[in-house]
C-alpha positions in Angstrom: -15.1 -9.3 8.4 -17.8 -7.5 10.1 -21.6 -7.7 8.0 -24.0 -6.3 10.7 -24.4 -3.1 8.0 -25.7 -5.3 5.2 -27.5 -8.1 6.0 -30.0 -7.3 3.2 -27.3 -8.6 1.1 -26.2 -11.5 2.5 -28.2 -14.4 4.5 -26.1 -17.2 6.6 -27.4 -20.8 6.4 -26.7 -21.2 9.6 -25.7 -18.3 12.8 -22.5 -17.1 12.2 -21.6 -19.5 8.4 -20.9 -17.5 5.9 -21.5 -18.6 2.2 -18.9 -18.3 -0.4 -21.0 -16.5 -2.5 -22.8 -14.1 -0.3 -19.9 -13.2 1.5 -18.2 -11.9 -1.9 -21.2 -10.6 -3.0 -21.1 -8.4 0.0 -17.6 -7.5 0.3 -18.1 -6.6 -3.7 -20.9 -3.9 -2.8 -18.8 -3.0 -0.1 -15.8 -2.2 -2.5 -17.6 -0.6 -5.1 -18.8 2.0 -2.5 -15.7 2.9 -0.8 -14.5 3.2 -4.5 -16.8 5.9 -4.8 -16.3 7.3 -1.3 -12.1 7.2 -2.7 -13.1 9.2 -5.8 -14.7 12.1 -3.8 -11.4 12.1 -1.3 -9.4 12.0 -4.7 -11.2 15.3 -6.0 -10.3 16.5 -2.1 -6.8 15.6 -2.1 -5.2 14.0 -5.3 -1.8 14.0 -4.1 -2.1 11.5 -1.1 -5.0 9.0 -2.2 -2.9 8.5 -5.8 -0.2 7.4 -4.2 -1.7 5.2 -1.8 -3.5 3.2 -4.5 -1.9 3.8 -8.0 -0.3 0.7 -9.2 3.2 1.0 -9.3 6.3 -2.2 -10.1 6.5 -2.7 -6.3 2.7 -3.2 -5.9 2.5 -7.1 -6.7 5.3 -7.8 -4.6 4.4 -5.5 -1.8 0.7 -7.1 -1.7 2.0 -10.9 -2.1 4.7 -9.9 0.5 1.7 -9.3 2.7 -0.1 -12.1 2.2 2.1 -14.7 2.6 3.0 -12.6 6.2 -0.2 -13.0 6.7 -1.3 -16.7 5.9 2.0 -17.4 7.6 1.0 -15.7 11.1 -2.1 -17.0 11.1 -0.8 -20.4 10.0 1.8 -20.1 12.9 -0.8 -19.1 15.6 -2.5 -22.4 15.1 0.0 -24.8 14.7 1.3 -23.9 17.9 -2.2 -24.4 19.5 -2.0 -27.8 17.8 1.2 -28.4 19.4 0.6 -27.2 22.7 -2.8 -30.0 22.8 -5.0 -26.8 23.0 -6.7 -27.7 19.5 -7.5 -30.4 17.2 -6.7 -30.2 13.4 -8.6 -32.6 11.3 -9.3 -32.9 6.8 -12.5 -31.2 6.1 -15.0 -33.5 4.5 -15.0 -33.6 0.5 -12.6 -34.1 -2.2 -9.4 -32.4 -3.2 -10.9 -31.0 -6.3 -14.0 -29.4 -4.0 -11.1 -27.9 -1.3 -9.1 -26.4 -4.5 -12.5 -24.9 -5.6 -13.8 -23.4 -2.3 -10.2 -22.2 -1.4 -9.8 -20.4 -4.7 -13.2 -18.7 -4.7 -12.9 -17.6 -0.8 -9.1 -16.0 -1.5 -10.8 -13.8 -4.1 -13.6 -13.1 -1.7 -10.8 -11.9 1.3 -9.1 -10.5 -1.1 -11.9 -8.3 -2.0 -13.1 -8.2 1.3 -9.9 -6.7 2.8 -9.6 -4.1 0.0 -12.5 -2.7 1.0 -11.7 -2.7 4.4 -8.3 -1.4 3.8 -9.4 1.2 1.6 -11.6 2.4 4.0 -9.5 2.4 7.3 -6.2 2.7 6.0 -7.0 4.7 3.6 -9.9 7.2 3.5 -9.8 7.6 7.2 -6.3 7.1 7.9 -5.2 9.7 4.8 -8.1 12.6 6.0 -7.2 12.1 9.9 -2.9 12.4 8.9 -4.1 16.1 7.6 -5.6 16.9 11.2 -3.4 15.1 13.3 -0.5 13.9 11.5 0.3 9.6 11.0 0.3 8.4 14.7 -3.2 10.4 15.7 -4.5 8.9 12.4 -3.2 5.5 13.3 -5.1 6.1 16.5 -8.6 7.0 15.0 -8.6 4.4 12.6 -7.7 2.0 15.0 -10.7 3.2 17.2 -12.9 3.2 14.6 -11.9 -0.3 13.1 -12.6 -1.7 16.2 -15.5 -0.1 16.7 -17.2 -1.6 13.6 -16.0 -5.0 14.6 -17.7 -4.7 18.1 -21.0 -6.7 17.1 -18.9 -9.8 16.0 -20.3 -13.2 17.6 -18.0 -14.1 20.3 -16.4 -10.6 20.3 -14.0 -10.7 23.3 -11.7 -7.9 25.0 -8.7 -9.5 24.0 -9.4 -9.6 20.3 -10.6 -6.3 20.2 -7.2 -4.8 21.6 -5.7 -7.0 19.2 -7.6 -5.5 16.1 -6.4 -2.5 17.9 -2.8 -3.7 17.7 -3.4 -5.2 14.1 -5.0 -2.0 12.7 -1.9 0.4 13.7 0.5 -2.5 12.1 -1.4 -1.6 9.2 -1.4 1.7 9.4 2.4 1.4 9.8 2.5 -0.5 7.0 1.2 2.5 4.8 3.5 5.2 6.0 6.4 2.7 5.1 5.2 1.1 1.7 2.9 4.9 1.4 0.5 2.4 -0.7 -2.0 0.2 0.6 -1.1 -2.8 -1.1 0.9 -4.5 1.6 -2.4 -4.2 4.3 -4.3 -5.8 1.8 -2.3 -8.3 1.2 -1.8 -9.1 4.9 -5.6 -8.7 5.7 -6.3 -10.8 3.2 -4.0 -13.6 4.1 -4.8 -13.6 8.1 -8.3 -14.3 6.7 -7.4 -16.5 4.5 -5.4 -18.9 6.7 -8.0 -19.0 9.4 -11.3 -20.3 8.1 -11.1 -20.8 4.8 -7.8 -23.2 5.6 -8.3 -24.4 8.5 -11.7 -23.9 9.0 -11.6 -22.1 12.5 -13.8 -19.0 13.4 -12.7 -15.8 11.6 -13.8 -12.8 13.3 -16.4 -15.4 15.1 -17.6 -16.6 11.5 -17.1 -20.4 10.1 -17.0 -20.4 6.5 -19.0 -23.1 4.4 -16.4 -24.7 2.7 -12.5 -24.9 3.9 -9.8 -27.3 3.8 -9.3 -28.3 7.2 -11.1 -28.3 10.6 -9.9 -27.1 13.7 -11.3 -27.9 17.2 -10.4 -26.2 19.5 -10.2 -27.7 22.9 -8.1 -25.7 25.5 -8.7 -22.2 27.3 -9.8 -19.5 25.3 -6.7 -17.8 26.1 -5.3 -19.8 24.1 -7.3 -20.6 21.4 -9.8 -17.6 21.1 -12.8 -18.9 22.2 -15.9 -18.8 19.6 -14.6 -15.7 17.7 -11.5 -18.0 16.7 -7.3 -17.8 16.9 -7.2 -14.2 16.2 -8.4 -13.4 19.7 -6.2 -15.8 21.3 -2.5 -14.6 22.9 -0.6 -15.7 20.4 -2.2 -13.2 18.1 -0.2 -11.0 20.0 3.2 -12.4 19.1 1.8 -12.9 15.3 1.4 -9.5 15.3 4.8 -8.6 16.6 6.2 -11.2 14.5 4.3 -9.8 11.3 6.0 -6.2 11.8 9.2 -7.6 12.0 8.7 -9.1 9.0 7.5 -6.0 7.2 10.5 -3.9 8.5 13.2 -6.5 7.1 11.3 -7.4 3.7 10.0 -3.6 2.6 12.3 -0.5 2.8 10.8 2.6 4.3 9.2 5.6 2.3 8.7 9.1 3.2 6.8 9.9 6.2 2.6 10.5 5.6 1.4 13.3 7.5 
């Protein structure tokens, strides 16, 4: 969720809010140029990057697979915060017809949002670096570089970035066994998905305008996140773990990339 490169496009109401609108408006540009970037990769090396985003009758359930993983882990981190008395969870302000809206138009936006991203990491650089240094150096450097580009996030903290770190080669993992991209997106999508835009916490250290619920968090930063939100918190940790589990039993492995 990371928009220090284009904040031409995009201007918060508020430090750290992001808009409905300009969010997907960015994460659209974004898209569109990493679609471009793809095609010259494509002319490179056909053989990998088509089968990595070709559709294909697996693809929809591979990439709804991944997203209800994905809303679910998040979902699961916290509710257990809740639990534990580390976090409030209250009902957003507005109707139900306004939460339906805003919920509807942000699961486009992460849905575009983490193609891009996915395209970019898992693919493009993931696919080049397999060539050099075959699927776990590949995981590596994309890992490196994912977290890299997530560095400037408000309330970036050491524990969330070595979780990106972990995230990033479950999702790299996720491409050598599916060899398409459609199960990242679709669990990139729904981790972001089921933090602000459901429950209204910090996403990467952003608040979206517009979610259904509101969560407070009120315990250590261990185990809530702090300001960049659940996904730096411990539990993250386990919903990771958790998340891979459930991608070894629900999706049966392919050939080996790289």
């Amino acid at each position: 969720m990371s928009l220090k490169h284009f904040v031409l496009f995009a201007k918060a109401p508020a430090p750290n809010v992001l808009t409905n609108s300009g969010y997907l408006r960015v994460v659209s540009c974004r898209l569109i140029w990493w679609v471009l970037i793809g095609w010259l990769v494509f002319r490179i090396d056909p053989e990998s990057f088509t089968q990595t985003v070709t559709l294909r009758p697996r693809a929809a359930r591979e990439f709804l697979g991944g997203l209800a993983i994905g809303v679910i882990a998040m979902a699961a981190i916290i509710l257990t915060t809740v639990i534990a008395g580390d976090a409030h969870l209250s009902q957003a302000p507005g109707s139900s017809w306004e939460h339906v809206v805003f919920g509807a138009r942000w699961l486009i936006a992460e849905i575009v949002g983490a193609a891009g991203e996915e395209l970019l990491y898992r693919g493009l650089i993931f696919l080049l670096a397999a060539r050099l240094v075959g699927a776990p150096g590949a995981a590596i450097v994309s890992a490196l570089l994912f977290v890299l580009d997530h560095g400037g996030n408000p309330g970036a903290s050491a524990i969330w970035m070595v979780r990106l770190f972990a995230a990033s080669l479950l999702l790299s993992y996720s491409v050598v066994r599916t060899k398409a991209l459609w199960w990242a997106i679709g669990y990139h999508a729904g981790w972001n998905f089921g933090s602000a835009p459901t429950f209204g916490a910090a996403g990467s250290g952003y608040i979206n305008q517009g979610h259904i619920l509101t969560y407070t968090p009120v315990g250590s930063n261990l185990m809530t996140g702090g300001s960049v939100g659940p996904e730096g918190s411990i539990l993250a940790f386990v919903a990771v773990l958790l998340a891979a589990g459930a991608l070894m039993i629900t999706v049966p492995p392919g050939r080996s990339i790289g």
